[in-house]
C-alpha positions as a LaTeX table, in Angstrom:
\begin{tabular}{lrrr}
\hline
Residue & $x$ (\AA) & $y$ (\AA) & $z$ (\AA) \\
\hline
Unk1 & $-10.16$ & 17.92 & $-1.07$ \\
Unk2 & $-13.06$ & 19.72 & 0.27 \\
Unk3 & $-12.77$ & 23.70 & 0.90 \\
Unk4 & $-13.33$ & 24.43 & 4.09 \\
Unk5 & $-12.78$ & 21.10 & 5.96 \\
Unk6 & $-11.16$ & 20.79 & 8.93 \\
Unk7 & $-8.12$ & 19.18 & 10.17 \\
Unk8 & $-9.85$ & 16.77 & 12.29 \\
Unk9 & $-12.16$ & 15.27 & 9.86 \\
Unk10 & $-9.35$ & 15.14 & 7.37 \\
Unk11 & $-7.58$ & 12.61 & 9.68 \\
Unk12 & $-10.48$ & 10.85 & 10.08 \\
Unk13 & $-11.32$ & 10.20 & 6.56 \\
Unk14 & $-7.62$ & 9.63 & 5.71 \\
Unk15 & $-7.50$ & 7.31 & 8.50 \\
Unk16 & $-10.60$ & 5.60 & 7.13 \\
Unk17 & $-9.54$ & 5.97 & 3.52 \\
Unk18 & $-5.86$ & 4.10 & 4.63 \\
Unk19 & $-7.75$ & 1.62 & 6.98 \\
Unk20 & $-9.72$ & 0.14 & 3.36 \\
Unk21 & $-6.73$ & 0.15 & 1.74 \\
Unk22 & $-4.71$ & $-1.92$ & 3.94 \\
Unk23 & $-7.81$ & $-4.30$ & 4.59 \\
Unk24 & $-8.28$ & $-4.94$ & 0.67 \\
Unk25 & $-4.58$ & $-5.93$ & 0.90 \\
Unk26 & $-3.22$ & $-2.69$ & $-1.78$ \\
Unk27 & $-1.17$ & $-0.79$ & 0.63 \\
Unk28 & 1.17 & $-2.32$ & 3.35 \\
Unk29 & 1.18 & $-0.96$ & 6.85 \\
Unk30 & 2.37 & $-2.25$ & 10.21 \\
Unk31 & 1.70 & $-1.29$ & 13.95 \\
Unk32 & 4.62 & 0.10 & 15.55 \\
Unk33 & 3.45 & 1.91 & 19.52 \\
Unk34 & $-0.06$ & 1.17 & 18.77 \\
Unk35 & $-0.70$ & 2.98 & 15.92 \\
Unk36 & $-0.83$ & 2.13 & 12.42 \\
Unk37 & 1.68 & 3.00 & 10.08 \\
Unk38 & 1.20 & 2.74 & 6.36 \\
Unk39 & 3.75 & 2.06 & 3.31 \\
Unk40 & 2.12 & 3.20 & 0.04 \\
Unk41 & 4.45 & 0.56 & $-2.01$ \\
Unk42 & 2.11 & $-1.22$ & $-4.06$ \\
Unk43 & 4.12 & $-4.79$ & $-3.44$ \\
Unk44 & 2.27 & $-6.14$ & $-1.00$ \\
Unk45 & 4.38 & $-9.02$ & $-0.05$ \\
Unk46 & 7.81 & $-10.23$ & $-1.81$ \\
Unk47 & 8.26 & $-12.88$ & $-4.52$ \\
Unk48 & 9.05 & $-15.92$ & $-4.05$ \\
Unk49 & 9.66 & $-17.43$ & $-7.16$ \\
Unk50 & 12.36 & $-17.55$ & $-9.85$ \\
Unk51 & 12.88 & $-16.81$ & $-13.05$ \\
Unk52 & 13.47 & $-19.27$ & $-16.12$ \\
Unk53 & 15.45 & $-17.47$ & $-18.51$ \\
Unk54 & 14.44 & $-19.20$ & $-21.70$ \\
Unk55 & 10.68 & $-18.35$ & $-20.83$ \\
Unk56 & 11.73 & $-14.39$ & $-21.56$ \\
Unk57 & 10.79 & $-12.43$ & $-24.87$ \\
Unk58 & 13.55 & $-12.05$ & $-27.01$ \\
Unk59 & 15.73 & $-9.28$ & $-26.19$ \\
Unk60 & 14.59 & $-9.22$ & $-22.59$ \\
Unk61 & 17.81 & $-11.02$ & $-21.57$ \\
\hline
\end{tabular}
């Protein structure tokens, strides 16, 4: 952080900073009352998939 900044142009750039983030798709974030609120879980979006066991490294099991 910069010395000397204020608070207002820290929620600005934070806002911006989060704002990138969520439009690259590497944070999550939802709208809840018309503002944006942002999850900082690096899952985007659940797996849907399963898992073959005998595809595993040895000793994964």
């Amino acid at each position: 952080m910069q010395p000397g900044i204020k608070d207002e142009q820290l929620v600005a750039i934070t806002g911006k900073v989060l704002s990138h983030l969520y439009d690259k798709g590497l944070i999550r974030g939802r709208e809840m009352n018309g503002e944006m609120h942002y999850d900082l879980a690096k899952i985007t979006h659940e797996n849907d998939g399963e898992v073959d066991p005998e595809l595993l490294a040895p000793g994964l099991d």
